[in-house]
PDB file of N, CA, C and O in Angstrom, chain B, residues numbered from 101:
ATOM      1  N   UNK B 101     138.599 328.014  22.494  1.00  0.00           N
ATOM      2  CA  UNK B 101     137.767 329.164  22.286  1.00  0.00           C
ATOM      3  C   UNK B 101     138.432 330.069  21.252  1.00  0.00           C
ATOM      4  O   UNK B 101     139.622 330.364  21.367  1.00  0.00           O
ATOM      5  N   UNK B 102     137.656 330.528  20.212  1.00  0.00           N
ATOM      6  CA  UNK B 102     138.129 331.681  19.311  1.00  0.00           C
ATOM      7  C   UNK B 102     138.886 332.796  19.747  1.00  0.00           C
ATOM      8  O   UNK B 102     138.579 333.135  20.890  1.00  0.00           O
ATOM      9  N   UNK B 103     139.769 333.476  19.221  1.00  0.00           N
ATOM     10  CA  UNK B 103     140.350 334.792  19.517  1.00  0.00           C
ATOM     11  C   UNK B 103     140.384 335.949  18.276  1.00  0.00           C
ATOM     12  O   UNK B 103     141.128 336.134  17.313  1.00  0.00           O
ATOM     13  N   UNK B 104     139.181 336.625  18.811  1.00  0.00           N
ATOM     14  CA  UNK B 104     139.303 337.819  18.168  1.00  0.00           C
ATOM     15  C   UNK B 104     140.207 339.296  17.719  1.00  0.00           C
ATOM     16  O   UNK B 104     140.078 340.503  17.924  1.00  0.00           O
ATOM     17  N   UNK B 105     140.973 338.589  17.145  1.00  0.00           N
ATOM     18  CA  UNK B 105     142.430 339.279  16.565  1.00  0.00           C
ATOM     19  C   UNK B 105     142.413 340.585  15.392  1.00  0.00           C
ATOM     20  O   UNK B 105     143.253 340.496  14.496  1.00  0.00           O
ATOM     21  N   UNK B 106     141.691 341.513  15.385  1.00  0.00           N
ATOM     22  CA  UNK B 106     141.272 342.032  14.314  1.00  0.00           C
ATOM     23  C   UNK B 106     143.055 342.737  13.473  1.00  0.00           C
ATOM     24  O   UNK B 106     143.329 342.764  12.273  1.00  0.00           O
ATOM     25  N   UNK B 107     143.683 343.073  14.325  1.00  0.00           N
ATOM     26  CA  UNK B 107     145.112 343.139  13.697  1.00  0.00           C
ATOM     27  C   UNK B 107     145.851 341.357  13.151  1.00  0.00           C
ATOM     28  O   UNK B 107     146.914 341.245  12.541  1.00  0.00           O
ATOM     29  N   UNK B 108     145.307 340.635  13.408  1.00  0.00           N
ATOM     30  CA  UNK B 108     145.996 339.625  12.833  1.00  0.00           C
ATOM     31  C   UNK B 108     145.275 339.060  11.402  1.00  0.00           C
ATOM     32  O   UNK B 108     145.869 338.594  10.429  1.00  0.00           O
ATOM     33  N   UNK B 109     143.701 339.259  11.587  1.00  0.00           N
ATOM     34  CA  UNK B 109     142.990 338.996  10.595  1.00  0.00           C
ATOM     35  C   UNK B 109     143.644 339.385   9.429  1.00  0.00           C
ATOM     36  O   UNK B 109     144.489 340.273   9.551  1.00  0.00           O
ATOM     37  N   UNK B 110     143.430 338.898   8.286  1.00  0.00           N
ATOM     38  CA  UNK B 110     144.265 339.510   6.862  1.00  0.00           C
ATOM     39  C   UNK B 110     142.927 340.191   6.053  1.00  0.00           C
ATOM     40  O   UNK B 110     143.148 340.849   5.036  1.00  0.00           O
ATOM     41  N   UNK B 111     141.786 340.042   6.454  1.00  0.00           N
ATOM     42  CA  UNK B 111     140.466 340.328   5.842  1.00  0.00           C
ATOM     43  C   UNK B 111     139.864 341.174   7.028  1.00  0.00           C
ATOM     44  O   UNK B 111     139.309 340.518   7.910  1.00  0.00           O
ATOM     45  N   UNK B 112     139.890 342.168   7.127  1.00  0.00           N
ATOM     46  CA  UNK B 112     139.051 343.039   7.636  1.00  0.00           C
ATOM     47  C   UNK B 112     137.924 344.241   6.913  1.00  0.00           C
ATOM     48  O   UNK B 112     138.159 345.391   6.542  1.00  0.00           O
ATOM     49  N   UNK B 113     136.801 343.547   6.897  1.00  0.00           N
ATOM     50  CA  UNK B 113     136.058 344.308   6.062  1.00  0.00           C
ATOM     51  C   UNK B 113     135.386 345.470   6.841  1.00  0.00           C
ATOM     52  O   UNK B 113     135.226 345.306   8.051  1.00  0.00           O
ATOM     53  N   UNK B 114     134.965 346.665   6.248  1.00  0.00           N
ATOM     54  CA  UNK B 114     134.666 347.993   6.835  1.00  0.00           C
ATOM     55  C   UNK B 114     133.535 347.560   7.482  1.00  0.00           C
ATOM     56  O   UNK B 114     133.035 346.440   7.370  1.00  0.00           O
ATOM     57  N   UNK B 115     133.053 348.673   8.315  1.00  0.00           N
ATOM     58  CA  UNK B 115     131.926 348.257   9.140  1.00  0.00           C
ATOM     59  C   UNK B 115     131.073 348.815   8.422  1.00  0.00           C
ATOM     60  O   UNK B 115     131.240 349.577   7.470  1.00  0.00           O
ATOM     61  N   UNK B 116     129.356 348.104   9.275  1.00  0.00           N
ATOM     62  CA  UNK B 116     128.327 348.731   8.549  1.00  0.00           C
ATOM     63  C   UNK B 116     127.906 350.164   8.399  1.00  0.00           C
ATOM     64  O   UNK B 116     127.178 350.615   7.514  1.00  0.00           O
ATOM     65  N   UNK B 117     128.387 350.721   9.249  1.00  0.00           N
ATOM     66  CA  UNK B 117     128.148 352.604   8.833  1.00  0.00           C
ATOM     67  C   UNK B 117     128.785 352.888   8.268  1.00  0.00           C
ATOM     68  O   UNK B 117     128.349 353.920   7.757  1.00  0.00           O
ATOM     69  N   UNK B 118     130.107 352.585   7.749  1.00  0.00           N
ATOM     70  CA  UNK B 118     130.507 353.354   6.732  1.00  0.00           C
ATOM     71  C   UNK B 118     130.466 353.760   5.690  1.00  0.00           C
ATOM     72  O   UNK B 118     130.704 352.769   5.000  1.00  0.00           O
ATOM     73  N   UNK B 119     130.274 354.848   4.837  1.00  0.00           N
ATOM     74  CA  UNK B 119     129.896 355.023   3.750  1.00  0.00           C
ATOM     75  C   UNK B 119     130.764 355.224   2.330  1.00  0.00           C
ATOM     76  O   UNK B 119     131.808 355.876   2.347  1.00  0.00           O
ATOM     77  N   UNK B 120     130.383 354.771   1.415  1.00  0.00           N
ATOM     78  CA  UNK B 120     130.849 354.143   0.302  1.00  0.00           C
ATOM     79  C   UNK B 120     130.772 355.307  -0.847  1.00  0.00           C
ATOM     80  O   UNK B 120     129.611 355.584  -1.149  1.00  0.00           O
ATOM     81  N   UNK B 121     131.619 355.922  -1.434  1.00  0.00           N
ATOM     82  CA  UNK B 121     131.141 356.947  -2.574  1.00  0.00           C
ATOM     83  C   UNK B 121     132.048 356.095  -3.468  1.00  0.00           C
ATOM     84  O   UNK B 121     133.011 355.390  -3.165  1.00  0.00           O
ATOM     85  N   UNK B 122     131.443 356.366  -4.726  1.00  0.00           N
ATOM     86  CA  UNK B 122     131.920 355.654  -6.220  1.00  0.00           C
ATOM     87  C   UNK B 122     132.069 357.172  -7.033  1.00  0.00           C
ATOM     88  O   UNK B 122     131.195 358.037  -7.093  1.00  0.00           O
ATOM     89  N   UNK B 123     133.274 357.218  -7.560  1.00  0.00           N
ATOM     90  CA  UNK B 123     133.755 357.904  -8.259  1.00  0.00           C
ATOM     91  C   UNK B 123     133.362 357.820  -9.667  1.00  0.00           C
ATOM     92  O   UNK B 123     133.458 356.692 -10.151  1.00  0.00           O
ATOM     93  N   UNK B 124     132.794 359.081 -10.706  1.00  0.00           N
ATOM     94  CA  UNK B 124     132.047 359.045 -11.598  1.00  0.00           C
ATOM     95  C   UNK B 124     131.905 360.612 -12.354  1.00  0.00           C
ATOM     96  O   UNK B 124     132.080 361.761 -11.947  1.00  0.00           O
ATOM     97  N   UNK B 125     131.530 360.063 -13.550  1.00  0.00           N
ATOM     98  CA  UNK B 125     131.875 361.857 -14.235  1.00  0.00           C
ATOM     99  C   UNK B 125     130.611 362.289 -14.175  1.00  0.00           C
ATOM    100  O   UNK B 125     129.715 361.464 -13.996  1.00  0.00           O
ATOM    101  N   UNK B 126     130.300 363.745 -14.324  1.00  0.00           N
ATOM    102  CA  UNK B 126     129.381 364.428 -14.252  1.00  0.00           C
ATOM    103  C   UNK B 126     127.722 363.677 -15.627  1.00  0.00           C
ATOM    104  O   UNK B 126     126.533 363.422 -15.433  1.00  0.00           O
ATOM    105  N   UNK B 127     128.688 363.613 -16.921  1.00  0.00           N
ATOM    106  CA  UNK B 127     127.187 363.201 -17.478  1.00  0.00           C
ATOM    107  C   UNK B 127     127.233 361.492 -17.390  1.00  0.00           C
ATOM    108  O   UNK B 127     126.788 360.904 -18.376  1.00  0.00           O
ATOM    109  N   UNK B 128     127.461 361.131 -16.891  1.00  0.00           N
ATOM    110  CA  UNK B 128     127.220 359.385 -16.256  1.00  0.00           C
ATOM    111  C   UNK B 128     126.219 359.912 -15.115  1.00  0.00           C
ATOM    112  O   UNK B 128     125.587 358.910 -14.781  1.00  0.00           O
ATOM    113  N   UNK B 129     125.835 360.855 -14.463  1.00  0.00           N
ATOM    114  CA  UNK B 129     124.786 360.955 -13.075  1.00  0.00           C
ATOM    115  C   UNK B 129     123.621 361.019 -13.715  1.00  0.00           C
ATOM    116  O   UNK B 129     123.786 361.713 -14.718  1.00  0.00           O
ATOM    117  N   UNK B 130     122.134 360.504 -13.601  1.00  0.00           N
ATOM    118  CA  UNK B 130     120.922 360.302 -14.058  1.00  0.00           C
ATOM    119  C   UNK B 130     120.470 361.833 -13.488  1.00  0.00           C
ATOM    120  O   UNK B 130     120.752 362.258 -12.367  1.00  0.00           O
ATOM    121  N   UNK B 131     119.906 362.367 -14.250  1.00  0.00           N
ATOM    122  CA  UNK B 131     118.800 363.509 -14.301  1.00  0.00           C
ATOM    123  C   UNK B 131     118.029 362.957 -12.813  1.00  0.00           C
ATOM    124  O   UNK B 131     117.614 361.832 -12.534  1.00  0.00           O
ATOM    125  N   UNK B 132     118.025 364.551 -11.796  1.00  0.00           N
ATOM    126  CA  UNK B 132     117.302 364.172 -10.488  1.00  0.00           C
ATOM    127  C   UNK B 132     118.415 363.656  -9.653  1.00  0.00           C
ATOM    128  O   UNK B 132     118.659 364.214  -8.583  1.00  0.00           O
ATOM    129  N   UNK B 133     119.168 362.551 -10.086  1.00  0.00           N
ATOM    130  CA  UNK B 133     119.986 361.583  -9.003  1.00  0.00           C
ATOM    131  C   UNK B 133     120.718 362.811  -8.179  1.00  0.00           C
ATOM    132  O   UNK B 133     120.898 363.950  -8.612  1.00  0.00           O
ATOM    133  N   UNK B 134     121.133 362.250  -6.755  1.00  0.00           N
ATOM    134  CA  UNK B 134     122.330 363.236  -6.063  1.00  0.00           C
ATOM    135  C   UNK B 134     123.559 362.974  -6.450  1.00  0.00           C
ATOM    136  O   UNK B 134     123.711 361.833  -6.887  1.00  0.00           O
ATOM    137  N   UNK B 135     124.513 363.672  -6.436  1.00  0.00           N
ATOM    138  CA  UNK B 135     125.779 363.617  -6.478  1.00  0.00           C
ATOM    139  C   UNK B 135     126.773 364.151  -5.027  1.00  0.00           C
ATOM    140  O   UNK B 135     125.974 364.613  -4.213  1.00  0.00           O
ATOM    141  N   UNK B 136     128.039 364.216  -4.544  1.00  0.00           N
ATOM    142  CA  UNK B 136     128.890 364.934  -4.179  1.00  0.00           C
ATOM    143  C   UNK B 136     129.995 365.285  -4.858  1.00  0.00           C
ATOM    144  O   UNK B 136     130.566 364.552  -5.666  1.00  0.00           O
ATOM    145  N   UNK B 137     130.358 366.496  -4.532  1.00  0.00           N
ATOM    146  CA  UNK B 137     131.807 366.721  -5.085  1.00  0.00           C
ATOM    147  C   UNK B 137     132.935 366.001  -4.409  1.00  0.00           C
ATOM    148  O   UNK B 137     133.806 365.508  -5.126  1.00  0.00           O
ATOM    149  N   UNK B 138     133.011 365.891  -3.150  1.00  0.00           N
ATOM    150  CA  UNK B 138     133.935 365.247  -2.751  1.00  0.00           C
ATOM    151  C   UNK B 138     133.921 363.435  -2.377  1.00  0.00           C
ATOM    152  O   UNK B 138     133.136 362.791  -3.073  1.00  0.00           O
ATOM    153  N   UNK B 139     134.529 362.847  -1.604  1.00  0.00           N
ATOM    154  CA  UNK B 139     134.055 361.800  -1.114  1.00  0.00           C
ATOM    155  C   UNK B 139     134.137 361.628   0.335  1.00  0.00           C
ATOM    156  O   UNK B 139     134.094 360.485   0.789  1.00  0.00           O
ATOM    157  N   UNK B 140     134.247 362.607   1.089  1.00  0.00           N
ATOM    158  CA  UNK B 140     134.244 362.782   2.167  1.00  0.00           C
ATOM    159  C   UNK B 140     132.934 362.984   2.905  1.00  0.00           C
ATOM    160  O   UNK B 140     132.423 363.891   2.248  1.00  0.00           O
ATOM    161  N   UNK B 141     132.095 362.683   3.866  1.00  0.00           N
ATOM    162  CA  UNK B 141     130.849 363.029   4.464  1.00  0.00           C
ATOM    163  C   UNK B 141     131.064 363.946   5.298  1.00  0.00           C
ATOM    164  O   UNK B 141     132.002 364.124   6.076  1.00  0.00           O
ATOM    165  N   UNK B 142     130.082 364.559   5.082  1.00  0.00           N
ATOM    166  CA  UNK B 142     129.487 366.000   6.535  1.00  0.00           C
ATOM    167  C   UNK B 142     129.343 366.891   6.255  1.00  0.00           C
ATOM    168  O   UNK B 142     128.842 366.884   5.131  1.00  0.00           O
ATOM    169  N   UNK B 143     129.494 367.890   6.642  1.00  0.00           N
ATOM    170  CA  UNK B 143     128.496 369.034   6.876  1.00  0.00           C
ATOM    171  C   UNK B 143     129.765 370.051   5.460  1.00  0.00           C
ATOM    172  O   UNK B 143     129.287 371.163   5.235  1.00  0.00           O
ATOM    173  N   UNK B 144     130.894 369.831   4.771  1.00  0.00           N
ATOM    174  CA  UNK B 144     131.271 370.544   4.254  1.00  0.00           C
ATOM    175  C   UNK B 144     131.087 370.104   2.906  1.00  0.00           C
ATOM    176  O   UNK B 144     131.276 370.949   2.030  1.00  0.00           O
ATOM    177  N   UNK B 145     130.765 368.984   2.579  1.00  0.00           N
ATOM    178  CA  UNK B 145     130.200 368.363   1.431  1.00  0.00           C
ATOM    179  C   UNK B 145     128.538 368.250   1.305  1.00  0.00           C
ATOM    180  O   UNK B 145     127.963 367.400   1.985  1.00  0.00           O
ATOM    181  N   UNK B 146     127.963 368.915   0.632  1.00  0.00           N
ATOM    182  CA  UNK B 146     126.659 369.022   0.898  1.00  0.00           C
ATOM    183  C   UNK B 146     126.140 368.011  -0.668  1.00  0.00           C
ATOM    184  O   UNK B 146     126.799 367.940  -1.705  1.00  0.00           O
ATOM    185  N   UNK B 147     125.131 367.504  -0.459  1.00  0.00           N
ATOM    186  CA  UNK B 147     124.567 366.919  -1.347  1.00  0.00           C
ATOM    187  C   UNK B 147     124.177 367.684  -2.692  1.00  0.00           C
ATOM    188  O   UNK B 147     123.794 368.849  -2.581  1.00  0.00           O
ATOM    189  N   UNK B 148     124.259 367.037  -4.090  1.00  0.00           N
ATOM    190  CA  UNK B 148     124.218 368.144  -5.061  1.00  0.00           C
ATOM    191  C   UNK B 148     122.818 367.150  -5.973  1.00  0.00           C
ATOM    192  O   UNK B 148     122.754 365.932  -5.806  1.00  0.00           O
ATOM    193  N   UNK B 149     122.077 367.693  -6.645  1.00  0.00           N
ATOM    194  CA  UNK B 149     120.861 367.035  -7.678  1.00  0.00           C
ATOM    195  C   UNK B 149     120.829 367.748  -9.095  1.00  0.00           C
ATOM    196  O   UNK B 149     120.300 368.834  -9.334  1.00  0.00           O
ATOM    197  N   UNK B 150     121.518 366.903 -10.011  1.00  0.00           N
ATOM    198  CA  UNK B 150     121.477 366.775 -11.333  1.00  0.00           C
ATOM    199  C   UNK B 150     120.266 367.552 -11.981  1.00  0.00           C
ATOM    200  O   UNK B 150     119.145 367.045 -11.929  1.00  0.00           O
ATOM    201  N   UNK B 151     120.480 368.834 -12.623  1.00  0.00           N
ATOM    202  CA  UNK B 151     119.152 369.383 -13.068  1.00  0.00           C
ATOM    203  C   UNK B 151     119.158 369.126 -14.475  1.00  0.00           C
ATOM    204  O   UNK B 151     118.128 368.722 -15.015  1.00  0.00           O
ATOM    205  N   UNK B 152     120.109 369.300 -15.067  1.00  0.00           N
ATOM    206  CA  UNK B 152     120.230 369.273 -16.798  1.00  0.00           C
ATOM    207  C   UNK B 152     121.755 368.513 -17.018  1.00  0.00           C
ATOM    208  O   UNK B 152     122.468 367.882 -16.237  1.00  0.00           O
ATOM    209  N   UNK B 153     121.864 368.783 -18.079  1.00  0.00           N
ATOM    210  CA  UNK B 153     123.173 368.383 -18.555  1.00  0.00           C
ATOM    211  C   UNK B 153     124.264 369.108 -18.474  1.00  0.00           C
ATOM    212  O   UNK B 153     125.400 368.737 -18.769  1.00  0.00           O
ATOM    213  N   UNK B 154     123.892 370.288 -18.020  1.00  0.00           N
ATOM    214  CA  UNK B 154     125.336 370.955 -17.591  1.00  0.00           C
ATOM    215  C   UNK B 154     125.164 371.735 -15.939  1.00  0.00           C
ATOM    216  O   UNK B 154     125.931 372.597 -15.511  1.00  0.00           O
ATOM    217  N   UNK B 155     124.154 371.260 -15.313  1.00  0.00           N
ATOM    218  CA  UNK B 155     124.069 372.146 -14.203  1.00  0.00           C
ATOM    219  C   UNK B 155     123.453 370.740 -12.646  1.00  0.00           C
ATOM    220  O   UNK B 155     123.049 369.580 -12.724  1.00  0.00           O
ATOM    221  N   UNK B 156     123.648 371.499 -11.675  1.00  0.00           N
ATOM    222  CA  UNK B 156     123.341 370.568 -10.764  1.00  0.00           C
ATOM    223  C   UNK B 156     123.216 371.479  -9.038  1.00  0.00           C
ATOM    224  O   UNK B 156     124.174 372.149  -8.651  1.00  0.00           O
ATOM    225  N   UNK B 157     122.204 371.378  -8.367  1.00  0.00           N
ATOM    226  CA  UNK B 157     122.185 372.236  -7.418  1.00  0.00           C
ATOM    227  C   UNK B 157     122.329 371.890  -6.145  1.00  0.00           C
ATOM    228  O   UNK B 157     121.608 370.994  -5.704  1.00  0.00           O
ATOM    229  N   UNK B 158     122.996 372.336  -5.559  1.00  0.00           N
ATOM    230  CA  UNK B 158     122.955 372.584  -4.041  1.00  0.00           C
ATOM    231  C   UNK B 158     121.432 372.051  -3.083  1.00  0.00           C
ATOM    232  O   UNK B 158     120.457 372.798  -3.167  1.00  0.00           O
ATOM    233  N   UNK B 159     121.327 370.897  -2.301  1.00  0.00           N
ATOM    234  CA  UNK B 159     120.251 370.889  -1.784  1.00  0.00           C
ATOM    235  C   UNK B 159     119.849 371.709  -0.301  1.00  0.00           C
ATOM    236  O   UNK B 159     118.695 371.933   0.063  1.00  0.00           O
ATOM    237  N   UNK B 160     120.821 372.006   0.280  1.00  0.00           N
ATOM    238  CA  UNK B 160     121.035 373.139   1.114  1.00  0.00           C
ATOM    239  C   UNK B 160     121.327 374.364   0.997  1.00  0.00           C
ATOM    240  O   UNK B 160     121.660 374.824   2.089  1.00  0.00           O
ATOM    241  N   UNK B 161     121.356 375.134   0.147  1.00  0.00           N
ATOM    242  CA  UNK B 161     121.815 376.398  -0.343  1.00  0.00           C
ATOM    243  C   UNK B 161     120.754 377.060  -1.392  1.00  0.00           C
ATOM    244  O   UNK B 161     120.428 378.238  -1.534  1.00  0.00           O
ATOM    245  N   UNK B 162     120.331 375.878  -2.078  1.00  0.00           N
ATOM    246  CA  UNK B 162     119.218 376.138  -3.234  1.00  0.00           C
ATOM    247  C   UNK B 162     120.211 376.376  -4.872  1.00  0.00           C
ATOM    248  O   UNK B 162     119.961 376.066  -6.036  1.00  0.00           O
ATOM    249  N   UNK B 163     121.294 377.017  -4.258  1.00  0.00           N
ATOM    250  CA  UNK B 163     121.877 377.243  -5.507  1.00  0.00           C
ATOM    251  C   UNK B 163     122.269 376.524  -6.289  1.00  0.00           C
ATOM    252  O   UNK B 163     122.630 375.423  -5.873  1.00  0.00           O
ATOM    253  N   UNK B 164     122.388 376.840  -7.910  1.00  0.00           N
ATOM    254  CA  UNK B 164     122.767 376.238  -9.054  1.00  0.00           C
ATOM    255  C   UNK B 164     124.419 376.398  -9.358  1.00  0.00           C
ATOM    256  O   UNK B 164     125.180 377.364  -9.393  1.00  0.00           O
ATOM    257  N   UNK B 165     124.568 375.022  -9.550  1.00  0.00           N
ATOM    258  CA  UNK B 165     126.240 375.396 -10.316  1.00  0.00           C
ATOM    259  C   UNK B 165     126.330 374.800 -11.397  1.00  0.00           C
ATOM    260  O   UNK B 165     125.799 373.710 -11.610  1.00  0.00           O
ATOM    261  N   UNK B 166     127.105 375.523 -12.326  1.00  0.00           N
ATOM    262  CA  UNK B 166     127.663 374.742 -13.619  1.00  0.00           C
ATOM    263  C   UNK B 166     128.518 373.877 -13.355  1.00  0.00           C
ATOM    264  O   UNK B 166     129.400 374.020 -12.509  1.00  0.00           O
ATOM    265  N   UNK B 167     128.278 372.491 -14.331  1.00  0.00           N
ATOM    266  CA  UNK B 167     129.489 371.502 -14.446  1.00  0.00           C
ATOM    267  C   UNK B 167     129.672 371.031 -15.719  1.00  0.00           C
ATOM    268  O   UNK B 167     128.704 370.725 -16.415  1.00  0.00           O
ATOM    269  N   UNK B 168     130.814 370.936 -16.107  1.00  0.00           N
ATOM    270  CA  UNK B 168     131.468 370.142 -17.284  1.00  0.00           C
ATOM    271  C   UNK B 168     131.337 368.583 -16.949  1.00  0.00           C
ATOM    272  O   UNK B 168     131.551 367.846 -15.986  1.00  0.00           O
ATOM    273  N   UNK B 169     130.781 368.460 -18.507  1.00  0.00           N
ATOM    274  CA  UNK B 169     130.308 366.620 -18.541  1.00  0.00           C
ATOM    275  C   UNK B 169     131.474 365.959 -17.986  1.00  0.00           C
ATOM    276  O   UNK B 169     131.272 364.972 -17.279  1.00  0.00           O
ATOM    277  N   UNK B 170     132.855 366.409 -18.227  1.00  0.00           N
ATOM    278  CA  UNK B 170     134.341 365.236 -17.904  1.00  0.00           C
ATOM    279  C   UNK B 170     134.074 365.440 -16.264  1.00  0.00           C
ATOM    280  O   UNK B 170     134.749 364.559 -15.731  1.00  0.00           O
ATOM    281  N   UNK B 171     133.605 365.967 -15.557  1.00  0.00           N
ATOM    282  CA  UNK B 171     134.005 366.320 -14.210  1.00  0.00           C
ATOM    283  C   UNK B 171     133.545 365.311 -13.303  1.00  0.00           C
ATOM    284  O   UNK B 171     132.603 364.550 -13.525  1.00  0.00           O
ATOM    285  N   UNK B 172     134.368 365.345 -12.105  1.00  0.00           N
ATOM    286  CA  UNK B 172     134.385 364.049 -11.220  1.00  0.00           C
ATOM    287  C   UNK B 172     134.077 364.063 -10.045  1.00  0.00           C
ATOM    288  O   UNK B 172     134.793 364.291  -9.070  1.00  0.00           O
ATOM    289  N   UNK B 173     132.746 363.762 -10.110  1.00  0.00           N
ATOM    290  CA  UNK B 173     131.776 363.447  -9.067  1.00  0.00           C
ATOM    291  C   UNK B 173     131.710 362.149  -8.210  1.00  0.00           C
ATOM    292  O   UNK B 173     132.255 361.063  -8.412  1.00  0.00           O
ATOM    293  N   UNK B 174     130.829 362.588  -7.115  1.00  0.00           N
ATOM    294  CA  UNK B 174     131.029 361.074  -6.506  1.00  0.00           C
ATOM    295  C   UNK B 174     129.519 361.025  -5.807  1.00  0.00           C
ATOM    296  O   UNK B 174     128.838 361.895  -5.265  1.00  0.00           O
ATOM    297  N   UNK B 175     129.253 359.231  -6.136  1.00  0.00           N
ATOM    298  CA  UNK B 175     127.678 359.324  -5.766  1.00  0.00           C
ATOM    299  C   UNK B 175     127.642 358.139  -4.415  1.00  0.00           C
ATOM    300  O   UNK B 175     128.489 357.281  -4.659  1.00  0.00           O
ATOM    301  N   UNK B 176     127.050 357.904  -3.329  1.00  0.00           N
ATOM    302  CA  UNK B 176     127.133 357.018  -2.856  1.00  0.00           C
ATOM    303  C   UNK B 176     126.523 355.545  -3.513  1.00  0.00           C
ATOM    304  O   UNK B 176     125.631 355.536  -4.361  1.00  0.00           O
ATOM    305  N   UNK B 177     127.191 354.264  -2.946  1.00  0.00           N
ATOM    306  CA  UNK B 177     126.609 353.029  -3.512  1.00  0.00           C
ATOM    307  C   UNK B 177     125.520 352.288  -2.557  1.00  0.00           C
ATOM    308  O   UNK B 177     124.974 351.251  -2.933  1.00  0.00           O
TER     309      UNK B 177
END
């Protein structure tokens, strides 16, 4: 019979809820698309939506922030 060893396994791949952010600069994000600033999930990272080329807003807050095109965003995959 098999033994499910997950410390012995050498391949342990993440589980299915976990979530995946890809690291990326501000003008690489598509007009509309979401972004985060961080790569962390919850309630202190709030989702952000690409308005122009230098700005992107808060979807909980409503508010607008400026960003510089080099800046490093993170979008989920």
């Amino acid at each position: 019979m098999a033994i499910n060893n997950p410390v012995g396994d050498r391949y342990n791949p993440p589980g299915n809820r976990s979530e995946d952010f890809e690291e990326i600069r501000f003008s690489e994000v598509e007009l509309e698309d979401l972004f985060w600033l961080t790569n962390v999930s919850g309630k202190n990272n709030p989702p952000y939506r690409k308005i122009d080329d230098g700005s992107g807003g808060n979807t909980r807050t409503r508010v607008d922030q400026n960003f510089q095109l080099r800046d490093i965003v993170y979008q989920r995959t």
